[in-house]
C-alpha positions in Angstrom: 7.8 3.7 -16.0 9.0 5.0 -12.7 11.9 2.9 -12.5 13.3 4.8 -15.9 12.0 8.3 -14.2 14.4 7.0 -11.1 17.0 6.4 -12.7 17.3 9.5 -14.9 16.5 11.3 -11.3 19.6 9.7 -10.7 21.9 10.7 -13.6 20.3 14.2 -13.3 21.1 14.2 -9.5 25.0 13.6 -10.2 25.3 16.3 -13.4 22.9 19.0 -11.5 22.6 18.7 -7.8 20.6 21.8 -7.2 18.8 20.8 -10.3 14.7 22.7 -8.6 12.6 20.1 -7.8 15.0 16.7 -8.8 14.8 15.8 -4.7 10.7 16.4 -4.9 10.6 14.3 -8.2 12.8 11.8 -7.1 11.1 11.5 -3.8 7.8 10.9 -4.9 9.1 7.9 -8.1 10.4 6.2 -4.9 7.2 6.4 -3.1 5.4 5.1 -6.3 8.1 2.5 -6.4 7.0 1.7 -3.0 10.6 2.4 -1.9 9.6 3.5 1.4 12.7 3.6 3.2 14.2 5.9 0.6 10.8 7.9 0.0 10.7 9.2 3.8 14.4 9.9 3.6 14.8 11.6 0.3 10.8 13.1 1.2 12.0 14.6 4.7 14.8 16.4 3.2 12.3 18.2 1.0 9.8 18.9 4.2 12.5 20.2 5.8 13.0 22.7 3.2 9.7 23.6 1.7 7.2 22.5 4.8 4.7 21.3 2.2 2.3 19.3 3.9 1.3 17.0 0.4 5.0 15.8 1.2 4.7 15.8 4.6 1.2 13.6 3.8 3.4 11.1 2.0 6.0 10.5 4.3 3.1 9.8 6.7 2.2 7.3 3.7 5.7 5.8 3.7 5.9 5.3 7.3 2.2 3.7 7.4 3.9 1.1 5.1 6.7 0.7 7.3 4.9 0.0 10.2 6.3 2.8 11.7 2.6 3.5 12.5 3.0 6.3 15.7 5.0 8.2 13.6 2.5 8.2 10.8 -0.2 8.6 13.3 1.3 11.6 14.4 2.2 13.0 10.8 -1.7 12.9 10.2 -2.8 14.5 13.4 -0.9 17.5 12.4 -2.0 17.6 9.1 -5.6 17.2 9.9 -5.3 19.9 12.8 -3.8 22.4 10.3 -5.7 21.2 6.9 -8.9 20.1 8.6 -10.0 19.7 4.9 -7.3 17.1 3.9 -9.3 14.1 3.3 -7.0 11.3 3.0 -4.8 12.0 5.9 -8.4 11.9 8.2 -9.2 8.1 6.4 -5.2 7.3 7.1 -5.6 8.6 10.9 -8.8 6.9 11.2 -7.5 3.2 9.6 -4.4 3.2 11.7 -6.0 4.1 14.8 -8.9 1.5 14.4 -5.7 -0.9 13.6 -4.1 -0.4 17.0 -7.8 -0.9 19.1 -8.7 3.2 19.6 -12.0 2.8 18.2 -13.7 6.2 19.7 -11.0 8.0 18.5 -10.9 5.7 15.0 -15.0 6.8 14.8 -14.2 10.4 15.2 -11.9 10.7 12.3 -13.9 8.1 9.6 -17.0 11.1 10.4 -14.4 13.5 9.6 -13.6 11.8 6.8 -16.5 11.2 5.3 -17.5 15.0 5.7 -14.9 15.9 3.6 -15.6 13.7 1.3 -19.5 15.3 0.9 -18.6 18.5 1.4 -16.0 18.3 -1.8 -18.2 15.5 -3.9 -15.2 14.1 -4.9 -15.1 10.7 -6.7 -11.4 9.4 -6.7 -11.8 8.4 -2.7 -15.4 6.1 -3.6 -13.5 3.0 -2.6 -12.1 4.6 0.8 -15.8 6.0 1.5 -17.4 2.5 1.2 -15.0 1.4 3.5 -14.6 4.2 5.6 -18.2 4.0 6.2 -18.4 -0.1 6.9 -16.2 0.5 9.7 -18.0 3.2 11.1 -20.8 0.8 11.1 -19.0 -1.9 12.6 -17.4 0.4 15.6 -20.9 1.8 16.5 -22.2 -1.4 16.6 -19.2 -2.2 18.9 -18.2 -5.2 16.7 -14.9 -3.9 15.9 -13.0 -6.2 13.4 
């Protein structure tokens, strides 16, 4: 129940401001919440202090929601330059820049993607592989949409 986890964030927040980890914990029930405004700001705070990139990754997320989609382009460009192995943010990169019409660059990042993905065998990103790899089809083929 994330809106009960947000809302003892909340009381915890006003009795123990420097509580470790309320503004990561709080950040993260609003992104579930798909409170996206207040994920990237409460989010960035905690960036800003512990330059984690998973947060950084979900502020990306946020802002993809928000279709504030340069700025999430450009959180995911760093993250894959610096964690070349960070799967999702390669499939979030790729979608968003096969949105806006960059298909070359849109085909570059679903192969990257999809290396990951078979390098690491994992199973939790099947549904983003089938489609990672029907729009890899489709922008070969020069069909696009």
């Amino acid at each position: 129940d994330y809106e009960g986890a947000r809302k003892h964030f909340m009381q915890t927040y006003v009795l123990q401001p420097k509580y470790p980890n309320l503004d990561r914990s709080l950040g993260m029930t609003m992104f579930n919440l798909k409170r996206w405004k207040d994920a990237v700001q409460i989010l960035t705070k905690v960036y800003e202090r512990t330059r984690d990139i998973h947060i950084y990754y979900f502020i990306g997320r946020s802002l993809m929601e928000l279709g504030e989609s340069n700025r999430a382009a450009n959180i995911f460009q760093t993250i894959v330059t610096n964690v070349p192995t960070h799967a999702q943010a390669a499939y979030d990169l790729a979608t968003l820049l096969d949105r806006v019409g960059q298909g070359a660059n849109a085909i570059a990042y679903y192969k990257a993607f999809l290396q990951i993905v078979e390098k690491s065998k994992r199973k939790d990103l099947d549904r983003a592989v089938r489609t990672a790899r029907m729009r890899l089809d489709a922008l070969q083929k020069g069909g696009g949409k």
